[in-house]
N, CA, C and O atoms as a DFTB+ gen file, in Angstrom:
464 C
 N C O
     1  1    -200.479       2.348      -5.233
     2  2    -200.435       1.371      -6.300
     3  2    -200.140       0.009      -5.700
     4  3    -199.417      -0.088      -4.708
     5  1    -200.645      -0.959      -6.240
     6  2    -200.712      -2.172      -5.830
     7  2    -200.451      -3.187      -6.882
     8  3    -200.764      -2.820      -8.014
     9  1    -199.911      -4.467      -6.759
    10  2    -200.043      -5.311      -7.475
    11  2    -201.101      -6.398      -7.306
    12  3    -201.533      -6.692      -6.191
    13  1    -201.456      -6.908      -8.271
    14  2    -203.116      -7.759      -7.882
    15  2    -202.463      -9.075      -8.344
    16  3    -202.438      -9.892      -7.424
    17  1    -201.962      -9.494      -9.417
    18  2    -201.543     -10.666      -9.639
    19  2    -200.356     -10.584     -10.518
    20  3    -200.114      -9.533     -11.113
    21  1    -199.546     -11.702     -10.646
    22  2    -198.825     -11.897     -11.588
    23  2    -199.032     -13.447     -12.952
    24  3    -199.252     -14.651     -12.821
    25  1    -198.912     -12.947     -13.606
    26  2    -199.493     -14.472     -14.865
    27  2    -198.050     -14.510     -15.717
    28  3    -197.558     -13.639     -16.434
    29  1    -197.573     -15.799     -15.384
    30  2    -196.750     -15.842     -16.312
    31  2    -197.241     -16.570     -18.009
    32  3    -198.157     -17.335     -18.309
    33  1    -196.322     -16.013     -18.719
    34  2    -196.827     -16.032     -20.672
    35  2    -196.141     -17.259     -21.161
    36  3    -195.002     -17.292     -20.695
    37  1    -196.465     -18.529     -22.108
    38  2    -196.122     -18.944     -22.792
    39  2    -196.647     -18.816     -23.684
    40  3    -197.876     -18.744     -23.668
    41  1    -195.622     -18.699     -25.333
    42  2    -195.771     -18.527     -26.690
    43  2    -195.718     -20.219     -26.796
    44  3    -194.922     -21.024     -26.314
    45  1    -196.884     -20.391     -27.614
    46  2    -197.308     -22.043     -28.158
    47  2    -197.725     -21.462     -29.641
    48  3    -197.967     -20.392     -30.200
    49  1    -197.643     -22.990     -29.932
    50  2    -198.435     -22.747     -31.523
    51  2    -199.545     -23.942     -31.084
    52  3    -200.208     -24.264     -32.070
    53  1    -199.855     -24.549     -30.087
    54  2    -201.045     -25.285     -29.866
    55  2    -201.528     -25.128     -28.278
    56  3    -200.864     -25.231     -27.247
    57  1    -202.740     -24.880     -28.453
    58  2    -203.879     -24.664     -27.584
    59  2    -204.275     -25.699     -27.157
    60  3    -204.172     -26.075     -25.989
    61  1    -204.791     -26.298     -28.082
    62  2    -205.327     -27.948     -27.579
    63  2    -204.282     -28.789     -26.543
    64  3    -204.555     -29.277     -25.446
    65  1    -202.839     -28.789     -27.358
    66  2    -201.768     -29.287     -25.984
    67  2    -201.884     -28.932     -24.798
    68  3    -202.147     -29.699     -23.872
    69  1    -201.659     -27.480     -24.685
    70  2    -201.995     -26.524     -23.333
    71  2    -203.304     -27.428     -22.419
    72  3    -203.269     -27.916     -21.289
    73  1    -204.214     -27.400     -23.267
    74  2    -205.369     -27.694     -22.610
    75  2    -205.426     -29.304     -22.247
    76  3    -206.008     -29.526     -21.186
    77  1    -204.885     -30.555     -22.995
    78  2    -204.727     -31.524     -22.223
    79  2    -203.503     -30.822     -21.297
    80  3    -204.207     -30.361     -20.398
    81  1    -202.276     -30.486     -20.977
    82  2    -201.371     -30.900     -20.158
    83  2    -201.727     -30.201     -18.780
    84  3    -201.370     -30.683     -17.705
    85  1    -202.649     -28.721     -18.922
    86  2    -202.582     -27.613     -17.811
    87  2    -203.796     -28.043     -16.964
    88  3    -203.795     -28.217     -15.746
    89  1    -205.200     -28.236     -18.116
    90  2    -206.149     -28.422     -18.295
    91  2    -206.972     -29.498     -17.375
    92  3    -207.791     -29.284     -16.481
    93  1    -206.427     -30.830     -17.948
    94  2    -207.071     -32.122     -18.192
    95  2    -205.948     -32.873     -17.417
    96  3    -206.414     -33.747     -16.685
    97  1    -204.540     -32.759     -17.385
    98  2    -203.885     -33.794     -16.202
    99  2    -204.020     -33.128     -15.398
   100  3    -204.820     -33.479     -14.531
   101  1    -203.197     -31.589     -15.223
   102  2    -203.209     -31.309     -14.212
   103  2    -204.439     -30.642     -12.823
   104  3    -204.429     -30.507     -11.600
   105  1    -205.397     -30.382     -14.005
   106  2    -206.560     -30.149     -13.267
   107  2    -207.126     -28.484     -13.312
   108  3    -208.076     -27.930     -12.760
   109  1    -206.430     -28.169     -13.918
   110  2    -206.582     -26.451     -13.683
   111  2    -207.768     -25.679     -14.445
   112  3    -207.918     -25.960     -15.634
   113  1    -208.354     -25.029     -14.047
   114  2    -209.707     -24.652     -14.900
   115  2    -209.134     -23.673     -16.091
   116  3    -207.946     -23.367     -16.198
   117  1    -210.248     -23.211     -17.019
   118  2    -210.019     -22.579     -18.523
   119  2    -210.253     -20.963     -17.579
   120  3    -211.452     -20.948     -17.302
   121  1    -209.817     -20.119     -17.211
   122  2    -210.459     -19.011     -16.560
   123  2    -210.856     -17.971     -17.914
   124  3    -211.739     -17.115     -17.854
   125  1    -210.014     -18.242     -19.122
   126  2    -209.847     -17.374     -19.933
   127  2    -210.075     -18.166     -21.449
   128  3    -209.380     -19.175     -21.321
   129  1    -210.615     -18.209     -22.637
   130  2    -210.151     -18.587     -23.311
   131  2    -210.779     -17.693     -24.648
   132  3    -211.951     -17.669     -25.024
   133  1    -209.743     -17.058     -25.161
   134  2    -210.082     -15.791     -25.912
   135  2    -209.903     -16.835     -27.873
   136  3    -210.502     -16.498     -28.894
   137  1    -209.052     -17.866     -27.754
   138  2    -208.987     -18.130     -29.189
   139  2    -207.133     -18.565     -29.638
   140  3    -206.509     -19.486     -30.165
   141  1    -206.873     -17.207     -29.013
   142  2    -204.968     -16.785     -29.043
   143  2    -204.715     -16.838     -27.379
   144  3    -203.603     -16.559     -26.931
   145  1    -205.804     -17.208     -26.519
   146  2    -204.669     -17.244     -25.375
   147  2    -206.001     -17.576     -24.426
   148  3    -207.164     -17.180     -24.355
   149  1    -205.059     -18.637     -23.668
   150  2    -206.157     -19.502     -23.043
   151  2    -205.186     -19.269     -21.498
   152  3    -203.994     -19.575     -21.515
   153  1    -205.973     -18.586     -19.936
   154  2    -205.230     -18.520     -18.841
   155  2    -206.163     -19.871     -18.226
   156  3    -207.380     -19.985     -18.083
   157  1    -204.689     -21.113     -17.847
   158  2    -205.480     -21.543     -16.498
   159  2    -205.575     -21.083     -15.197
   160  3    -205.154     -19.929     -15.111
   161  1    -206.021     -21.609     -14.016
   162  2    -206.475     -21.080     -12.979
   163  2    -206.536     -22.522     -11.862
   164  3    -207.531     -23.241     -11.953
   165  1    -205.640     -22.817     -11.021
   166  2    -205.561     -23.748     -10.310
   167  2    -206.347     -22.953      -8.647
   168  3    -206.169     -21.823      -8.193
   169  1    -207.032     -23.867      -8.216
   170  2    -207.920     -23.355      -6.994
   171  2    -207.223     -23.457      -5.380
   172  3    -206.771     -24.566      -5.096
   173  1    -207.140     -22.637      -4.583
   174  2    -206.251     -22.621      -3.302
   175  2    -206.428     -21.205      -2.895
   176  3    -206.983     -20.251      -3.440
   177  1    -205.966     -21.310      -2.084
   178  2    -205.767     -19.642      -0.912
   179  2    -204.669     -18.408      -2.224
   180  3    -204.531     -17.185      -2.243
   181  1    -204.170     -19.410      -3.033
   182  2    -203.211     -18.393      -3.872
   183  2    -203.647     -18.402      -5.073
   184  3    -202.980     -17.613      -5.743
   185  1    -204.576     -18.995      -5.774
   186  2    -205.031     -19.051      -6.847
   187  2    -203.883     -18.789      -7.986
   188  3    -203.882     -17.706      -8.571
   189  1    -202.892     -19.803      -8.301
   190  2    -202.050     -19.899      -9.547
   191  2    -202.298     -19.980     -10.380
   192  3    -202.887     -21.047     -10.550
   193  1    -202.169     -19.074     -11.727
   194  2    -202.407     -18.965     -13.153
   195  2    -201.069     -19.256     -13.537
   196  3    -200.070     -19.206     -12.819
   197  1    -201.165     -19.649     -15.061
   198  2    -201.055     -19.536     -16.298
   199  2    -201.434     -19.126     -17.545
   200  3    -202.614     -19.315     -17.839
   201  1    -200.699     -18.599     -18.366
   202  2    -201.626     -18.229     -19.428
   203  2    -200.943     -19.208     -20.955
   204  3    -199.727     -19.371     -20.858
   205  1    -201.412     -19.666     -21.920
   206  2    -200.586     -19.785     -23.106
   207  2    -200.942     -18.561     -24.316
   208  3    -201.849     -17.729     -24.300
   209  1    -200.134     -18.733     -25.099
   210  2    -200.681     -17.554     -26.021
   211  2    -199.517     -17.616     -27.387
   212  3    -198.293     -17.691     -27.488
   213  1    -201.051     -17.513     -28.618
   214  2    -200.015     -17.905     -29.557
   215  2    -200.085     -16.328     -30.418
   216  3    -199.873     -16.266     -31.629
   217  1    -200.399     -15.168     -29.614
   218  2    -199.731     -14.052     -29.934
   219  2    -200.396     -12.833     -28.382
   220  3    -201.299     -13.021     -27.567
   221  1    -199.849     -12.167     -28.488
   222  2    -200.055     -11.349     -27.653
   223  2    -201.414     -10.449     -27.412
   224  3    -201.617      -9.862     -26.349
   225  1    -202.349     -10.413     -28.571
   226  2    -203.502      -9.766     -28.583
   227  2    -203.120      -8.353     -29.738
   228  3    -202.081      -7.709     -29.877
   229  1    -204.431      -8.255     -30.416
   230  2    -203.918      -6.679     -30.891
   231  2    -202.941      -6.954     -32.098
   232  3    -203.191      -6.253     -33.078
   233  1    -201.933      -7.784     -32.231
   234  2    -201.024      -7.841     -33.246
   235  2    -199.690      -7.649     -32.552
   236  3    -198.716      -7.552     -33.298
   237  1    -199.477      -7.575     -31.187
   238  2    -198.382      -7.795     -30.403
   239  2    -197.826      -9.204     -30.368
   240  3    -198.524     -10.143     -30.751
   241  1    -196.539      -9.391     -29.901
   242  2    -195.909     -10.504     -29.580
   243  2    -196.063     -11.222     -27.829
   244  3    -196.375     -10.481     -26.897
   245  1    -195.886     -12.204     -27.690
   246  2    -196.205     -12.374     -26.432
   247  2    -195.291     -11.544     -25.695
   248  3    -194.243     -11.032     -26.091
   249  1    -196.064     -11.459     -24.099
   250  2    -195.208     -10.886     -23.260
   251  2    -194.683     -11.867     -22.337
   252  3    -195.510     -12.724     -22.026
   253  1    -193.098     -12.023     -21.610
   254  2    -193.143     -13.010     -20.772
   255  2    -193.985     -13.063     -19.482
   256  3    -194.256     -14.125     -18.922
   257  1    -194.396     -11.807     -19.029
   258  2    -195.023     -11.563     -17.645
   259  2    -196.623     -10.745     -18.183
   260  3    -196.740      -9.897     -19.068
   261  1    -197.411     -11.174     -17.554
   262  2    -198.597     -10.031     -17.449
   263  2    -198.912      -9.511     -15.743
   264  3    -199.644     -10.149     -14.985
   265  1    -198.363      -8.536     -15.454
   266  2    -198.782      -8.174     -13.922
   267  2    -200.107      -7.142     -14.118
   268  3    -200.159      -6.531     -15.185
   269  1    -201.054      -6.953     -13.240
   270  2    -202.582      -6.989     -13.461
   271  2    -202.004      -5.947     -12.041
   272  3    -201.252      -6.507     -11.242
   273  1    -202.401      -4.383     -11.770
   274  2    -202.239      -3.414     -11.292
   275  2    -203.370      -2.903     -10.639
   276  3    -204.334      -3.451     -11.172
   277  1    -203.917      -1.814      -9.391
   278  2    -205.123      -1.164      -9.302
   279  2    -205.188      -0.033     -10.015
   280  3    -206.266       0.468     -10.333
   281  1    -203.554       0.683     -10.460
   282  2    -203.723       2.262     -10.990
   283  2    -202.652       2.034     -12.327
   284  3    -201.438       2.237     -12.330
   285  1    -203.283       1.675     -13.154
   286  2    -202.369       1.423     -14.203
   287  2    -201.727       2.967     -14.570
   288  3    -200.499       3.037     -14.521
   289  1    -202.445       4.153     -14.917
   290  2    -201.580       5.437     -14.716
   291  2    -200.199       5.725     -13.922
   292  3    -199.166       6.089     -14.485
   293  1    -200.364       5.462     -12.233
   294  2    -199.483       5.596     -11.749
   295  2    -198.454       4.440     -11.653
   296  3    -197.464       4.586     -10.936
   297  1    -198.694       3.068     -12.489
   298  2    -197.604       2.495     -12.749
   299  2    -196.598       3.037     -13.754
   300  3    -195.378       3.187     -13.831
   301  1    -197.569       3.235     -14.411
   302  2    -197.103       3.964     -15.980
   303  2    -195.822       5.354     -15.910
   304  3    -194.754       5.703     -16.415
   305  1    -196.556       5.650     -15.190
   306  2    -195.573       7.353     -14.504
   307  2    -194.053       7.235     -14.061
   308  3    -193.017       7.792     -14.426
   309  1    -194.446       6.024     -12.875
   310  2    -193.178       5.604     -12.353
   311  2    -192.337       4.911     -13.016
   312  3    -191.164       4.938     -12.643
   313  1    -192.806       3.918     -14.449
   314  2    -192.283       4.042     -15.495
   315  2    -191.705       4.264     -16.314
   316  3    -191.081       3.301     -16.760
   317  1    -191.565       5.292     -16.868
   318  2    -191.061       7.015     -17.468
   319  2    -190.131       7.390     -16.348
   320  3    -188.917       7.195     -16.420
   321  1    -190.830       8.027     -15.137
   322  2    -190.248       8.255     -14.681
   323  2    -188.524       7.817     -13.873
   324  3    -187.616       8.589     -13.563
   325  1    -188.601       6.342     -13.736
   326  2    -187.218       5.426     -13.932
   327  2    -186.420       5.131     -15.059
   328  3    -185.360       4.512     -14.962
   329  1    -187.218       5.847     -16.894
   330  2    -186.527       5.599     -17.166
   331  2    -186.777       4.177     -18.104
   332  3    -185.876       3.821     -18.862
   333  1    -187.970       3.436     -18.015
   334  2    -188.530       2.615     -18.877
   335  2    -189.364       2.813     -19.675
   336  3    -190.550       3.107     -19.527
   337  1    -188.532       2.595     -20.907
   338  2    -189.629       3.377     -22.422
   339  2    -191.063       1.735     -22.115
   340  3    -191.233       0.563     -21.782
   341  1    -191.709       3.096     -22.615
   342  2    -193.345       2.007     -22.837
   343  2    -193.390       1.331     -24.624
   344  3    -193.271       2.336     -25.324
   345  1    -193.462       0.573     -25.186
   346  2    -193.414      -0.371     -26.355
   347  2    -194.326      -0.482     -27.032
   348  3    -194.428      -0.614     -28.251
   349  1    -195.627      -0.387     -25.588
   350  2    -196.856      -0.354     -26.750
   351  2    -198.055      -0.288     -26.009
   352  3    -198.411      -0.974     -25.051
   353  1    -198.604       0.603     -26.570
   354  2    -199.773       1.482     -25.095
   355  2    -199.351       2.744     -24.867
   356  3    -198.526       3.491     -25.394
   357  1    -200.350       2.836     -23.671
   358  2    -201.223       2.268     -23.627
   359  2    -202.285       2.273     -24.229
   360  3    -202.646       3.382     -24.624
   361  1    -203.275       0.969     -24.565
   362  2    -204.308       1.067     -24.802
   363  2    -205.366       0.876     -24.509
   364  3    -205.130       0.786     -23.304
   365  1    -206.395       0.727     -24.573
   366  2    -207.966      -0.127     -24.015
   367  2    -208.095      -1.443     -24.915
   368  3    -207.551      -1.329     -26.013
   369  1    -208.608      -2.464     -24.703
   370  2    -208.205      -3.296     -25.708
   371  2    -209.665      -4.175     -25.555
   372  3    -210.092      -4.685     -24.519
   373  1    -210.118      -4.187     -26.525
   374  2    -211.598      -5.180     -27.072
   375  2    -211.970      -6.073     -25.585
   376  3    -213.030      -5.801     -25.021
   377  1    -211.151      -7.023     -25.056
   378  2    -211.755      -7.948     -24.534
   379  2    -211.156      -7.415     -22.577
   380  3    -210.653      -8.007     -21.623
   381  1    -211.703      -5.751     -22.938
   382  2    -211.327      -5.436     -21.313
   383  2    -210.217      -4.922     -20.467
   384  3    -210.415      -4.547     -19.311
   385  1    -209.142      -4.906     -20.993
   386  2    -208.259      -4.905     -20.098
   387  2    -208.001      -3.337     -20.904
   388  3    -208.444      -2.976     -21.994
   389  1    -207.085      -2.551     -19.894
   390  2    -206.202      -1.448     -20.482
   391  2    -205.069      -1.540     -19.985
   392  3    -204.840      -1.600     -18.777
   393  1    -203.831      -1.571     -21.332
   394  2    -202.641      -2.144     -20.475
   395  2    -201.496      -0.937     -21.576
   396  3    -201.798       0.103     -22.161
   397  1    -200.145      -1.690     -21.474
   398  2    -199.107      -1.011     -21.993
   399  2    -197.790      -2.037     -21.740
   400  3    -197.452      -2.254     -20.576
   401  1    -197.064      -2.654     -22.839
   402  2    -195.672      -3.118     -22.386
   403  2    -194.506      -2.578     -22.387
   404  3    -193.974      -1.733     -23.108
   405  1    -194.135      -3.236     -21.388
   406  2    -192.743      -2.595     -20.945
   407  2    -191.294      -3.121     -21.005
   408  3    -191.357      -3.897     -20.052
   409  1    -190.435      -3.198     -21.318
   410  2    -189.496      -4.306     -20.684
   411  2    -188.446      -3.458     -19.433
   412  3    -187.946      -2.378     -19.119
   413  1    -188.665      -5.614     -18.870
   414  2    -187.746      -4.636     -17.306
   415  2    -186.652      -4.866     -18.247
   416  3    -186.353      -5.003     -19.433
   417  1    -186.011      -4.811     -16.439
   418  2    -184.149      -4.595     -17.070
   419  2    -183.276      -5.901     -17.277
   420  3    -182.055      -6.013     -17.386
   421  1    -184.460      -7.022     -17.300
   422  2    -183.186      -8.484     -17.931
   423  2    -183.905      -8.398     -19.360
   424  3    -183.482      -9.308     -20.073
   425  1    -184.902      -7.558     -20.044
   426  2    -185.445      -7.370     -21.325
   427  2    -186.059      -8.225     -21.605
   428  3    -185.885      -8.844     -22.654
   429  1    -186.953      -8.503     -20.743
   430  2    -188.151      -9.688     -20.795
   431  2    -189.462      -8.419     -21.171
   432  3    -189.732      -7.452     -20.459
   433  1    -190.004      -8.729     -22.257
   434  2    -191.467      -8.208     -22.512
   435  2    -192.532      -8.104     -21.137
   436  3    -192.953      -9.153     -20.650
   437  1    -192.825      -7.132     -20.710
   438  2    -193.827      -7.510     -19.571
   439  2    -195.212      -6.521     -19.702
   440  3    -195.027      -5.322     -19.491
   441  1    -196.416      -6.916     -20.000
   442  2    -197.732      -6.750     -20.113
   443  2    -197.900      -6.073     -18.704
   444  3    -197.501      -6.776     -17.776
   445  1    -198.520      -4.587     -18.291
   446  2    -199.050      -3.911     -17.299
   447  2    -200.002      -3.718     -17.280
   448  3    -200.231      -2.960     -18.223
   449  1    -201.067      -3.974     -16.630
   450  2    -202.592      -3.848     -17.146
   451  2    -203.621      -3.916     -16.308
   452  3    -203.603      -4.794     -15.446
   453  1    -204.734      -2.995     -16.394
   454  2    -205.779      -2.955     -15.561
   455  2    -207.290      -3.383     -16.313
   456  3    -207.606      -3.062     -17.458
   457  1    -208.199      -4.261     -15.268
   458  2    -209.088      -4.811     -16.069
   459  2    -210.068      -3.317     -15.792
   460  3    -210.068      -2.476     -14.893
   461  1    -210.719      -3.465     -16.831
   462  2    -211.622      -2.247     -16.572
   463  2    -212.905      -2.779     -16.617
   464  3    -213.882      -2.051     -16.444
């Protein structure tokens, strides 16, 4: 199991802000823009995201973290298996991804998910 990226979540009630401040000063491209949650994407050897989001997808709440996995199963396992209830998932979800949230242990919401 591997980790592929990490995206950190902001809850907004405006998109358009996001998009001048992330967007348009700072320069960062739209990589994502679903409606409820727009990820930027700044260009380099590390490729830094952001995401905003004025709900989580599905009818969820935002998550603070989305980490993006190769074996979302065997994250999932080790999961359970430590002892961290799953919240919601997993599922397959309309625009691709199959994920499940979790919270770690400072009880931050965190999105696990594999693009399929």
């Amino acid at each position: 199991m591997a980790v592929r990226r990490i995206v950190a979540n902001l809850a907004v009630d405006r998109l358009d802000a996001a998009k001048t401040f992330y967007g348009d000063v700072l320069g960062m491209e739209i990589g994502l823009d679903l409606g409820w949650i727009m990820t930027f994407v700044a260009h380099g050897n590390m490729a830094p995201q952001i995401s905003v989001m004025t709900e989580g997808g599905s009818g969820t709440p935002v998550p603070d973290l989305s980490i993006e996995v190769d074996d979302l199963s065997d994250v999932q396992r080790k999961m359970q298996a430590a002892g961290f209830e799953i919240e919601y998932g997993p599922t397959s979800e309309p625009w691709g991804v199959t994920r499940f949230y979790v919270r770690d242990p400072f009880g931050r919401l965190v999105n696990i998910l594999v693009h399929r």
